[in-house]
N, C-alpha and C positions, 0 to 999 in steps of 0.2 A: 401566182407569179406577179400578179400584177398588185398586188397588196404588199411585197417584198422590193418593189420598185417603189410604189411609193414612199416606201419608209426610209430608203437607203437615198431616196433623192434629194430631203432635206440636211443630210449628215453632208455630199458632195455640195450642197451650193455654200456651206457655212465653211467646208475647206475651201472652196473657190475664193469666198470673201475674202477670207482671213492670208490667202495667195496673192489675190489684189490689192488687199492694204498693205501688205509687206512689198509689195512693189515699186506703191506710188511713193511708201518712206523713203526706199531705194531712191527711186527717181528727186523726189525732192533732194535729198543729202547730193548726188552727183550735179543737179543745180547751182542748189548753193556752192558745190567747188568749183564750178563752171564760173558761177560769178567772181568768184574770191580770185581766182587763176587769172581772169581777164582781166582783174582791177592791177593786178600784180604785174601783168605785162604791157599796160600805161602806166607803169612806176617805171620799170625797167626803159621802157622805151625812151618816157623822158628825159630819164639819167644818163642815156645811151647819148641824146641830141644835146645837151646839156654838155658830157665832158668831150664830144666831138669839138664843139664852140670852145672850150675852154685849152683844146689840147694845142688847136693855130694857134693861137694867140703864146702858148707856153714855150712853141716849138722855135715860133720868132724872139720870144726873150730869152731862150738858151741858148739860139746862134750869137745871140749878140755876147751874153754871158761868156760864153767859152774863150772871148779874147783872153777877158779874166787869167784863166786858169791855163793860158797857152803862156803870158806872160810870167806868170809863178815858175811853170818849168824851165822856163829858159833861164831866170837866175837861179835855180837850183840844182841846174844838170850842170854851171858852167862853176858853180864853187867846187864843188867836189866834196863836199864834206863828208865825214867817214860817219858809216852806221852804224847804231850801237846807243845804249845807253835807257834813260828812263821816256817812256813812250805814251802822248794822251790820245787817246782815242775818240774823236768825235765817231757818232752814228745819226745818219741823216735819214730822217723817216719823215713820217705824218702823225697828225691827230686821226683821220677820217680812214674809217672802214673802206668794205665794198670794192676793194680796187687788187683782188688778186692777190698773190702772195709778195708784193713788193716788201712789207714789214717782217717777213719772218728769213725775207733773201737776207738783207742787213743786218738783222739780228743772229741769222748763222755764222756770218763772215767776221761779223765782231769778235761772236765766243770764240772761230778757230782760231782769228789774231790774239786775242787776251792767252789763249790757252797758250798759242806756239812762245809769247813771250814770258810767261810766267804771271800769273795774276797778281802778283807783290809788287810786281817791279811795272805796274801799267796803272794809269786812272783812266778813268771813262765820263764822256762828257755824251747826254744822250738829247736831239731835239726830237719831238713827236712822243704824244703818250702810247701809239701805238709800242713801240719798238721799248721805250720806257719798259711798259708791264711787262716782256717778253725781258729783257735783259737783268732786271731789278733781283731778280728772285735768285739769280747763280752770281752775279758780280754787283749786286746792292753795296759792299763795302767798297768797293772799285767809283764808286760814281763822286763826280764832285759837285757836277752841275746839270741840275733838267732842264728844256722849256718846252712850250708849248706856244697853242697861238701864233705859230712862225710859221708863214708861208699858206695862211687860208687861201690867199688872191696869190698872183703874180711874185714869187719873193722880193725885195728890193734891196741895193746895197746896205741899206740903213739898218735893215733884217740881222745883215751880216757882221757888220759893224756895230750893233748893240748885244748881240755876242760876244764877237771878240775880245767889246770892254768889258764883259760880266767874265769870261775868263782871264783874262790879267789881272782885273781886279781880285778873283779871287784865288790868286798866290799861289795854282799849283804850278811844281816844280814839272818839266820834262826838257826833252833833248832835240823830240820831233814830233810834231802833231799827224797821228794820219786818221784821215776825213774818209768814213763807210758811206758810200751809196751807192745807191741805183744809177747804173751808167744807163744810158737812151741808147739802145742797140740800133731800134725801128721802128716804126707804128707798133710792131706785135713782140716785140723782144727788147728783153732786157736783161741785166749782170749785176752782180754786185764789182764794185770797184775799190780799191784805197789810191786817195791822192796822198801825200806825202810835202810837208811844211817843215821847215827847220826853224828852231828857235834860235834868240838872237846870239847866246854863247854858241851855238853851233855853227852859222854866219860867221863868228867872229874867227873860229879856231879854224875855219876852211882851210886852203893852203892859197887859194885864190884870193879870198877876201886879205889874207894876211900882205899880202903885195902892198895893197892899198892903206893909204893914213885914213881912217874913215872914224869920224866922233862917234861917241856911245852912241849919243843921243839919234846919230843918221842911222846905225842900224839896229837902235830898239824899233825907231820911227817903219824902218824898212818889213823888220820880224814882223810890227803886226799888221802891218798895211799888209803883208803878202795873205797872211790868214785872211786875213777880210777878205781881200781877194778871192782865196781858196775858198774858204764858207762860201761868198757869194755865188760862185761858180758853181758848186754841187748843190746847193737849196735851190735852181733852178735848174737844172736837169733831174735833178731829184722830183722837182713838180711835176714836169713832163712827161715823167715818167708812169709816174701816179696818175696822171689825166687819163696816158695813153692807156694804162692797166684797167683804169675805172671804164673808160669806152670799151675795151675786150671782156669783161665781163658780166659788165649790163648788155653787151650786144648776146654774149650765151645767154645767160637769162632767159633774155627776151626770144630765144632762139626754142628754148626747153619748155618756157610757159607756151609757147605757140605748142610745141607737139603734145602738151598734156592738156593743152583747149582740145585737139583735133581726136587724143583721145578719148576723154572725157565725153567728146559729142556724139562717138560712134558709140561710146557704150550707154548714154542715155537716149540715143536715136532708138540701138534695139532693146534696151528695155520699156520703153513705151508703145514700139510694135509688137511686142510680148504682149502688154496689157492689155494695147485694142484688141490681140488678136485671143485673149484669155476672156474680153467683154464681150467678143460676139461669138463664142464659144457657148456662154452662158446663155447669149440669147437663144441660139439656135437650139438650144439642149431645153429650153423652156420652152420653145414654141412645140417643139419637137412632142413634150407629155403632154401637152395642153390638148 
């Protein structure tokens, strides 16, 4: 018996080994994702304090912005002009990821306005490569004009107004311009929206504006001053909005790395009490035939 023990004692310590080095691999690999999970949740977190910082500052220049675009309405609800006709479509997005589904909200609301108007009869003017890549592929023939680069910081009227001139400049025909973006709900909400711009033969044929002797030149001057307006007005709620998305997101994140730290620790806390307690199994099983 005791010659049949000995021989079967060498076979169990060589599976013992070969159970604790498959452990401590174990062990090392949930390490390493321990480490990689906790570097990832000082990315997030900084992101998180980062667009907090960036979201005050956005929120104060879109109260002020909104005079903006409270002004546009007022000469637009009092002409009356009749709807209808050929329609351009700005879409107000971003270049930068990371911030929630803001680019794909405007990029919906665009295709159902192109679609509800007929795609023939609309062009499309898109800022942010986000919304770009996401639009290009179904209405690429529809577009006249991209940018990019607008609205990294704070947007400024200047933003808005080197638009406006890249779109006059560039000769497309329409009746009305309406501007997609992200309305500012709330810290945690948001919509897609369209503002609505009228060009200067639309101005001109109102039945309001027709009262009035007014020179071309006062209401081309007036048509694009309003757009600028407009543009300026949704490029920064449009920011803010993106701020306030980018902070809701890096705060999950940071929310999820924390519970896949906490579980990562409990599952390498007990597999390392496996191992001590698989090492002084060994011991005690050797001291044991000794």
């Amino acid at each position: 018996m005791s010659m049949l023990s000995r021989a079967v004692r060498p076979a169990v310590a060589a599976s013992s080994r070969v159970q604790q080095q498959r452990s401590m691999a174990t062990l090392r690999e949930i390490e390493m994702r321990l480490k990689s999970v906790r570097n990832i949740e000082k990315i997030t977190n900084s992101m998180k304090v980062i667009a907090s910082t960036k979201l005050a500052k956005a929120q104060r220049a879109m109260q002020a912005a909104k005079t903006y675009g409270i002004a546009n309405n007022e000469v637009f609800n009092n002409a009356e002009a009749t709807e209808g006709g050929k329609k351009l479509f700005i879409v107000i997005s971003s270049d930068k990821g990371l911030c929630g589904g803001i680019h794909s909200s405007v990029s919906k609301a665009a295709r159902r306005a192109i679609a509800e108007e007929g795609s023939n009869e609309s062009s499309l003017v898109v800022i942010g490569d986000k919304s770009k890549g996401q639009l290009m592929r179904a209405h690429g023939k529809n577009a006249v004009l991209t940018f990019n680069q607008i609205g990294k910081d704070i947007p400024t009227f200047a933003d808005a107004a080197e638009v406006t001139d890249l779109i006059v400049q560039s000769g497309v025909k329409y009746d009305s311009v309406h501007l997609v973006y992200n309305k500012f709900v709330s810290a945690i909400a948001y919509e897609a929206a369209v503002m609505e711009v009228l060009s200067e033969e639309t101005l001109k044929n109102s039945p309001n504006f027709k009262v009035y002797e007014v020179e071309d030149d006062a209401t081309r001057d007036l048509a694009e001053f309003s757009l600028a307006n407009a543009i300026f007005a949704v490029l920064v709620e449009g920011h803010a909005t993106e701020m306030s998305s980018r902070r809701n997101a890096m705060d999950g994140a940071s929310k999820n790395a924390a519970d896949m730290i906490t579980s990562l620790q409990m599952k390498y806390n007990r597999g390392r009490q496996a191992a001590i307690t698989n090492e002084l199994v060994d011991i005690i099983t050797g001291a044991s035939a000794l």
